[in-house]
Residue frames as a rotation matrix with the C-alpha (Angstrom) as fourth column:
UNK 1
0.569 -0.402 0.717 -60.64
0.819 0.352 -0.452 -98.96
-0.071 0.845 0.530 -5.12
UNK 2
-0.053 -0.469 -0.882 -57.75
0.364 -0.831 0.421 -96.60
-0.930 -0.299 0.215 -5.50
UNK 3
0.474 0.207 -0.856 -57.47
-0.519 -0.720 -0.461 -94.24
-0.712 0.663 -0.233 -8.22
UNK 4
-0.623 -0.481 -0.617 -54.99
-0.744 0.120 0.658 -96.36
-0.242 0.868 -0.433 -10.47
UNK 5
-0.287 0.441 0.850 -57.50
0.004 0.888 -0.459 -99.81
-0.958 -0.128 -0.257 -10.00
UNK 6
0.101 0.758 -0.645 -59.03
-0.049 -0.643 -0.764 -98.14
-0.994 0.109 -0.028 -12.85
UNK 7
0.434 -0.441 -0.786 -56.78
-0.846 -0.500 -0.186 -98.04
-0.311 0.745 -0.590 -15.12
UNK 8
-0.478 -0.280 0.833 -55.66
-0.251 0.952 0.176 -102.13
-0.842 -0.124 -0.525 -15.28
UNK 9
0.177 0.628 0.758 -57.70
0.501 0.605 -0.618 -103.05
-0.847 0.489 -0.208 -17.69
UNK 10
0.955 0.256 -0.152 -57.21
-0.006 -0.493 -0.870 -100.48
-0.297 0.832 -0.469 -20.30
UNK 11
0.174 -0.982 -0.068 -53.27
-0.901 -0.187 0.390 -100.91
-0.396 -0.007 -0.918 -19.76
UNK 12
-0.559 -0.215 0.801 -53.38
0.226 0.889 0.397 -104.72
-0.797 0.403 -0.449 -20.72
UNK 13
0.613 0.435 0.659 -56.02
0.639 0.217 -0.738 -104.31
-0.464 0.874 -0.145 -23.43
UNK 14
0.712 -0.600 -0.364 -53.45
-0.694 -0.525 -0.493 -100.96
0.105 0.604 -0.790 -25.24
UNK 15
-0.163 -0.981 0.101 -50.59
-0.651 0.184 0.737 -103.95
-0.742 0.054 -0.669 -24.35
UNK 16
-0.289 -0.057 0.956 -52.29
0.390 0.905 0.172 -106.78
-0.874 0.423 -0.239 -26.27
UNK 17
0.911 0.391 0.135 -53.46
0.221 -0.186 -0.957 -104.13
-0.349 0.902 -0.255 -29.14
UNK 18
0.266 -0.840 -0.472 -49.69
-0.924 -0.362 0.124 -103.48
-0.276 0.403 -0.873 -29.85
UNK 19
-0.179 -0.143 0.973 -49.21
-0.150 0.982 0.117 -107.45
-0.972 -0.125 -0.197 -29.65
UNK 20
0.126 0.305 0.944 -51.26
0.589 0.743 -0.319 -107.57
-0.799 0.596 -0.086 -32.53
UNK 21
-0.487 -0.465 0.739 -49.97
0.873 -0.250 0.419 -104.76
-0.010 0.849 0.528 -34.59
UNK 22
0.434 0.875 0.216 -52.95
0.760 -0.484 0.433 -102.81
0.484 -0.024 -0.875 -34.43
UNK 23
-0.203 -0.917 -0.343 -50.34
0.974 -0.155 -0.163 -100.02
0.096 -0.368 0.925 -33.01
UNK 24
-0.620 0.128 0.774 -52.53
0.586 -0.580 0.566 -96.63
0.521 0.805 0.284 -34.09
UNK 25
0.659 0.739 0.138 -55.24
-0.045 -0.145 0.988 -97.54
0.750 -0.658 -0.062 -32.05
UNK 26
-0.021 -0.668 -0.744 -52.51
0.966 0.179 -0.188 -98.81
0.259 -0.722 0.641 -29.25
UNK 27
-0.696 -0.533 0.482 -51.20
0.491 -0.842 -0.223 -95.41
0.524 0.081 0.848 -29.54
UNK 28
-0.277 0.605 0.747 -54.29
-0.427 -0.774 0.468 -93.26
0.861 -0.189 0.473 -29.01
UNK 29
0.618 0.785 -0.041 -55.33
-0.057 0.097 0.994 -94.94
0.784 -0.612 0.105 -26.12
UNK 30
-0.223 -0.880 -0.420 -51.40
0.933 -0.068 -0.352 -94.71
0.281 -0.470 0.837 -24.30
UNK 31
-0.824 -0.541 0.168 -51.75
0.402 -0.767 -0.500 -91.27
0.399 -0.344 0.850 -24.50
UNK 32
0.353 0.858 0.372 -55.45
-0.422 -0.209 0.882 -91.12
0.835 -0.469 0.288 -23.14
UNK 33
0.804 -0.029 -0.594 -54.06
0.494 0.589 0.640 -93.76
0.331 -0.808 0.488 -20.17
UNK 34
-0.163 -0.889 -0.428 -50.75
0.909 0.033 -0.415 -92.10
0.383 -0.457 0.803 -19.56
UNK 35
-0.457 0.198 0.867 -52.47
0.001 -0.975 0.223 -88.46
0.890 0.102 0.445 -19.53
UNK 36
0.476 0.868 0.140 -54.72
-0.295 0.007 0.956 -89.82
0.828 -0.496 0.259 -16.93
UNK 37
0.635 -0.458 -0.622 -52.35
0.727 0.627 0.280 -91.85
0.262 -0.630 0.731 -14.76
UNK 38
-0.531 -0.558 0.637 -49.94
0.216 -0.817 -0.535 -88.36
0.819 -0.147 0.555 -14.83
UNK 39
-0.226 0.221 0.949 -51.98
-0.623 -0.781 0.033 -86.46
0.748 -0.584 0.314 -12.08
UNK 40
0.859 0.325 -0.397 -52.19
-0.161 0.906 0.392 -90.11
0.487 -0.273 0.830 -10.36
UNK 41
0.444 -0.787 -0.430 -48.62
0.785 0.572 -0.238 -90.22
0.433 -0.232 0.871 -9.89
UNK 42
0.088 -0.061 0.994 -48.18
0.227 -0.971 -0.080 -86.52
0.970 0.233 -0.071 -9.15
UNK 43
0.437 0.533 0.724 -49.64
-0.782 -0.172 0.599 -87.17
0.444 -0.829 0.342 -5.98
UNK 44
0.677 -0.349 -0.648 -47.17
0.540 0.833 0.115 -90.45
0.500 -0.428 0.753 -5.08
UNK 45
0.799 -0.580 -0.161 -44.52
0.120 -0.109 0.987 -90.46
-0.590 -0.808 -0.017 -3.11
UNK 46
0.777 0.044 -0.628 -41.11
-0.439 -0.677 -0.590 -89.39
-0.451 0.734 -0.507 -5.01
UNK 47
-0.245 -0.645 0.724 -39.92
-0.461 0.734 0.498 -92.53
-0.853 -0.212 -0.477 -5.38
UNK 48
-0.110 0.387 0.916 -42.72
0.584 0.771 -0.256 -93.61
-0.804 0.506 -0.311 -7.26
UNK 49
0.731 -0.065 -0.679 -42.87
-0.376 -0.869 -0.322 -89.93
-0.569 0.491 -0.660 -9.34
UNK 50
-0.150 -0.987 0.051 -38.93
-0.639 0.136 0.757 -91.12
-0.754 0.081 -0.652 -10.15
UNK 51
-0.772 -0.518 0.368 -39.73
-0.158 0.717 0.679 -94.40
-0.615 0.467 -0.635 -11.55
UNK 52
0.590 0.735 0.334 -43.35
0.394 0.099 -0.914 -93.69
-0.705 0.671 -0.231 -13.40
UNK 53
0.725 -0.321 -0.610 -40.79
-0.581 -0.761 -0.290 -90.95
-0.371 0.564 -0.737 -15.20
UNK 54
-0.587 -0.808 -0.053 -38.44
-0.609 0.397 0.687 -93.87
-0.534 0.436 -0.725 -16.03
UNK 55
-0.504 0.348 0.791 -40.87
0.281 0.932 -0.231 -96.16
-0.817 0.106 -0.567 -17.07
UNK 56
0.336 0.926 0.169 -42.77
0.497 -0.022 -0.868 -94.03
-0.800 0.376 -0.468 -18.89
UNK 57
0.128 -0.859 -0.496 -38.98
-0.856 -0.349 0.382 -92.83
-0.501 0.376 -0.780 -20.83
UNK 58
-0.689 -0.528 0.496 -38.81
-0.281 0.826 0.489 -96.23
-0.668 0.197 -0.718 -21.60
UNK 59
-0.086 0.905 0.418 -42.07
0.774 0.325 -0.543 -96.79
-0.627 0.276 -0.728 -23.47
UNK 60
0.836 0.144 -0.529 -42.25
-0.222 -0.793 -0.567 -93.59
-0.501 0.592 -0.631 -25.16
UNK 61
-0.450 -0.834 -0.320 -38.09
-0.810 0.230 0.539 -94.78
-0.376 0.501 -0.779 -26.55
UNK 62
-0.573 -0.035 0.819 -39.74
0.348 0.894 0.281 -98.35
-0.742 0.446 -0.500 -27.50
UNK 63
0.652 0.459 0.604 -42.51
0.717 -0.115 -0.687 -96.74
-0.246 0.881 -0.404 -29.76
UNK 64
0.651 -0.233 -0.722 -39.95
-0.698 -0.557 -0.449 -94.11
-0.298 0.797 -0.526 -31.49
UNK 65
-0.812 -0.562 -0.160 -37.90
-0.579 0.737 0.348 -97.37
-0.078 0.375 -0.924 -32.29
UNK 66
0.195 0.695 -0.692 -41.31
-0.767 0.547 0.334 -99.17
0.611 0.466 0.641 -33.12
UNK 67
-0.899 -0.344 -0.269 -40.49
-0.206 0.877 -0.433 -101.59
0.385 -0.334 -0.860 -30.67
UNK 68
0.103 0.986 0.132 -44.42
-0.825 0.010 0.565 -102.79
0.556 -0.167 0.814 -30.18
UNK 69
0.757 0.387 -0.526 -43.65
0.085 0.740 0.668 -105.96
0.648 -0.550 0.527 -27.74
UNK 70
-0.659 -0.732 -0.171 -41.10
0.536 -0.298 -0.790 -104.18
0.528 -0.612 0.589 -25.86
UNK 71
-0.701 0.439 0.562 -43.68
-0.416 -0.892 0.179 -101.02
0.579 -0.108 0.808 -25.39
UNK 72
-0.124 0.885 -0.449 -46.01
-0.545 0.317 0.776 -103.91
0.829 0.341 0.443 -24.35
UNK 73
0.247 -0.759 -0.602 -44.06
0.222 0.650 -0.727 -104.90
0.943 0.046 0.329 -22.00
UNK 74
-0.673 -0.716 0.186 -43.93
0.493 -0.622 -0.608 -102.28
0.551 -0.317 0.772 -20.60
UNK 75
-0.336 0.871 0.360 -47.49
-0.551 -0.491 0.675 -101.71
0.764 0.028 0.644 -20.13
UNK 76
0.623 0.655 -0.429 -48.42
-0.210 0.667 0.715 -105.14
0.754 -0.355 0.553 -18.74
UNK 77
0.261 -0.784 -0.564 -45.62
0.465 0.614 -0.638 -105.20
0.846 -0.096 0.525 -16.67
UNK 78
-0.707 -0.621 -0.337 -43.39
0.671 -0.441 -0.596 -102.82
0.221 -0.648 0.729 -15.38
UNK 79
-0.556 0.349 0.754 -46.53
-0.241 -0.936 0.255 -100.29
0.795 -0.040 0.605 -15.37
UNK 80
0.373 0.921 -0.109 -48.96
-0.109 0.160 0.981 -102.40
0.921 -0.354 0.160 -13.85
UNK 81
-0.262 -0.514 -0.817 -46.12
0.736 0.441 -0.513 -103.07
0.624 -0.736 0.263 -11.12
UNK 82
-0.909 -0.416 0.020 -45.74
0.361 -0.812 -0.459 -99.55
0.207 -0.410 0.888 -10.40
UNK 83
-0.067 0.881 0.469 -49.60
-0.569 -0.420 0.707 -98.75
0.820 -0.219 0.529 -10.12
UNK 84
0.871 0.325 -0.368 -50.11
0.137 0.560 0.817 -101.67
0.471 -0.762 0.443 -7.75
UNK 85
-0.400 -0.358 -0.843 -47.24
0.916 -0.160 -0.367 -100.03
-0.004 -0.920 0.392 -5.15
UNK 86
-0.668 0.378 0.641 -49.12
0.108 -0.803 0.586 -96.72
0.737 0.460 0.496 -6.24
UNK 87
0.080 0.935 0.346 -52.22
-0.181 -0.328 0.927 -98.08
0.980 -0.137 0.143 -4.96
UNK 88
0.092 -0.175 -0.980 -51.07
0.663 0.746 -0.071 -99.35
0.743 -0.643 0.185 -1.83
């Protein structure tokens, strides 16, 4: 299992707690998952460095515009993309 495998599950369950509003808790557990996933990506290649730093610009702009099913989006998606070429 590679270091990001780990981290799948808590990235969809913080997308579907914004889904439902519940945005507080969302919150605290982004910045436990993104804190971790930081010294994860540190170590990629600097391609993938490039786009965790866009992705993770993009998410950090949907929640100061409250956008909670953009941000979510962003989680179950475009993150989970970028972990699975991560883990490869």
């Amino acid at each position: 299992m590679s270091g990001f495998e780990q981290y799948r599950t808590p990235a969809v369950e913080c997308a579907h707690l914004f889904r439902l509003g519940r945005e507080v808790e969302a919150a605290l557990i982004m910045v436990e998952l993104s804190g971790a996933l930081m010294p994860l990506f540190d170590r990629a290649p600097a391609a993938l460095q490039q786009q965790w730093s866009a992705v993770l610009t993009h998410m950090l702009a949907c929640q100061e515009g409250q956008d909670w099913l953009g941000l979510a989006d962003y989680l179950e998606y475009e993150l989970l993309e970028l972990m699975r070429q991560a883990g490869t």
